[in-house]
KEPA-996059 format. One record per residue: x, y, z of N, C-alpha, C in turn; residue in three letters. Coordinates in pm, whole numbers, plus 32768, in hexadecimal, padded with zeros to 4 digits. Example, Ala and Ser with C-alpha at 12.3 -4.5 7.8 and 13.67 -1.06 7.14 Angstrom:
<paros>
85277DC7830C84CE7E3E830C85287EB6830CALA;85057F1F82C485577F9682CA850A80038313SER;
</paros>
This chain:
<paros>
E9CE73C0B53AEA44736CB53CEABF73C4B522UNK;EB177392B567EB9373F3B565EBEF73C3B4ECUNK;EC387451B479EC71744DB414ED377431B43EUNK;ED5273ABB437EDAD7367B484EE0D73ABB3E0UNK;EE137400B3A4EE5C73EDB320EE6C74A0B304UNK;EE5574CAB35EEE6D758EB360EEC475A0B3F9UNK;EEDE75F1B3CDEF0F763EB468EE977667B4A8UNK;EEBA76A2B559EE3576BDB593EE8476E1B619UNK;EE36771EB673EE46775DB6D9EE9676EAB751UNK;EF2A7701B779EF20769FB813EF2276DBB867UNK;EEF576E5B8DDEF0C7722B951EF5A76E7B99FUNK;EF9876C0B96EF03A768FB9DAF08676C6B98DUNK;F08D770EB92AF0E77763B8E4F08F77E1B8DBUNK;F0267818B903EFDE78A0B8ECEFDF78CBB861UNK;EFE07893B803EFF9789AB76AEFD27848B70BUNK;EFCF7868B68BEFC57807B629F03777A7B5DFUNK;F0137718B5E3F0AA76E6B5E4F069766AB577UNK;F0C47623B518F09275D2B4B9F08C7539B4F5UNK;F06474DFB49CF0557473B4CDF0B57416B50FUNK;F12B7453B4CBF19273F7B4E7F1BA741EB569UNK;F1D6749FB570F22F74E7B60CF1D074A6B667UNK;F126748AB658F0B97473B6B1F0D373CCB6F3UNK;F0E2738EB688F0FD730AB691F18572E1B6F7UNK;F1E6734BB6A9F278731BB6FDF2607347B78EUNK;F2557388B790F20F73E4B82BF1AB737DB88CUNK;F1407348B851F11272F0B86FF1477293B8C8UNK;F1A0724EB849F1FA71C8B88EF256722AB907UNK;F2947286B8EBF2C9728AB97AF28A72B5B9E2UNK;F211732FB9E4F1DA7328BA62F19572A0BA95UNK;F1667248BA48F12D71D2BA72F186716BBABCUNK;F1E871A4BAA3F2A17136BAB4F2D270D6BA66UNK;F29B70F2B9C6F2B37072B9B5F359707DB958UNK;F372710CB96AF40B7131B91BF41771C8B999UNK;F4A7719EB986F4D17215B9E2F4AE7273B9B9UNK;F499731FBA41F490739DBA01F4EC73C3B9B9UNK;F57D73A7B9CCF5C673F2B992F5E873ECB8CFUNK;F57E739AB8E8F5937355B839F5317394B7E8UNK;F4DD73D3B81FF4847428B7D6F4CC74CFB7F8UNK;F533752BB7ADF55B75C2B7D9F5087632B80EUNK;F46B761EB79FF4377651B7BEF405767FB83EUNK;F3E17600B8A4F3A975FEB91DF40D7649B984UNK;F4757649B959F4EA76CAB9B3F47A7766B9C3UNK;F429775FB96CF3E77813B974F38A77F5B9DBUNK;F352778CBA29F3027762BA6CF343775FBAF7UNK;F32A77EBBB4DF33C77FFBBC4F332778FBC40UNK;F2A6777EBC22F2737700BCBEF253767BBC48UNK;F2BC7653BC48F26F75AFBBF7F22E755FBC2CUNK;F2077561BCDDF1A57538BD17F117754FBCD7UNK;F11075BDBCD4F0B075FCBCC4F07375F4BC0DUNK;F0E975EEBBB3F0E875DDBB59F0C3751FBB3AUNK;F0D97506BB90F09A744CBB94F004742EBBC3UNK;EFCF748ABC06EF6F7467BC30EF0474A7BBC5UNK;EF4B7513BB96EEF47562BB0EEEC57504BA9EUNK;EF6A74DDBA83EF477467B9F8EEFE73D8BA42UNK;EEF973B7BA9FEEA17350BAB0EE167363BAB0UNK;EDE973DFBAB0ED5D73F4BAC4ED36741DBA43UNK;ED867441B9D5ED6B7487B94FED317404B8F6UNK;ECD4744AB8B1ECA573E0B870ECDA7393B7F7UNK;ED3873D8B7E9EDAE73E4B76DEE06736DB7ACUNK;EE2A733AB812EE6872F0B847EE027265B869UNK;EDBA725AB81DED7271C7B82BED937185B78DUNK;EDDA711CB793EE0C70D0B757ED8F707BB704UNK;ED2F7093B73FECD5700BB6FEEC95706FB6A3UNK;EC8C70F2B682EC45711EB641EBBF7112B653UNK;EB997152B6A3EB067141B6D2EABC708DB6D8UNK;EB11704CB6A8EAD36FC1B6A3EA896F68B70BUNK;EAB56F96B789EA9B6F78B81FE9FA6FABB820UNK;E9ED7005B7D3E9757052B7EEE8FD7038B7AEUNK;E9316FDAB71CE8CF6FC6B692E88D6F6CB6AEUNK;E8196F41B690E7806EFBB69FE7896EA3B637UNK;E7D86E98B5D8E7C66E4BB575E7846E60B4DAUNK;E7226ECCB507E6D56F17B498E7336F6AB43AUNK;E7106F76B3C0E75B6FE3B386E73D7051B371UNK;
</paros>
């Protein structure tokens, strides 16, 4: 299970970035807040490319593996 409460690797940034920058980043490659509202994402050459990264990262699933859980503990 992924540690939603450390920093960790994104590959739409090629780096290690904390939860929060991950999150804000999130909402804008997903669209749900403009890019320009996150600064960071200015270091991000192809933000195409940088959208299709964070959609596939597992760090970018919102349900927290929950989609996936059986019910068992």
């Amino acid at each position: 299970m992924l540690d939603y409460e450390n920093p960790h690797f994104c590959p739409a940034y090629g780096r290690v970035i904390d939860i929060d920058l991950c999150y804000d980043s999130l909402m804008c490659l997903c669209g749900f807040f403009k890019t320009s509202s996150t600064k960071e994402l200015s270091e991000i050459e192809d933000i195409e490319e940088a959208r299709k990264k964070c959609r596939t990262c597992p760090w970018s699933d919102l349900n927290g593996g929950m989609d996936e859980w059986d019910g068992e503990p």
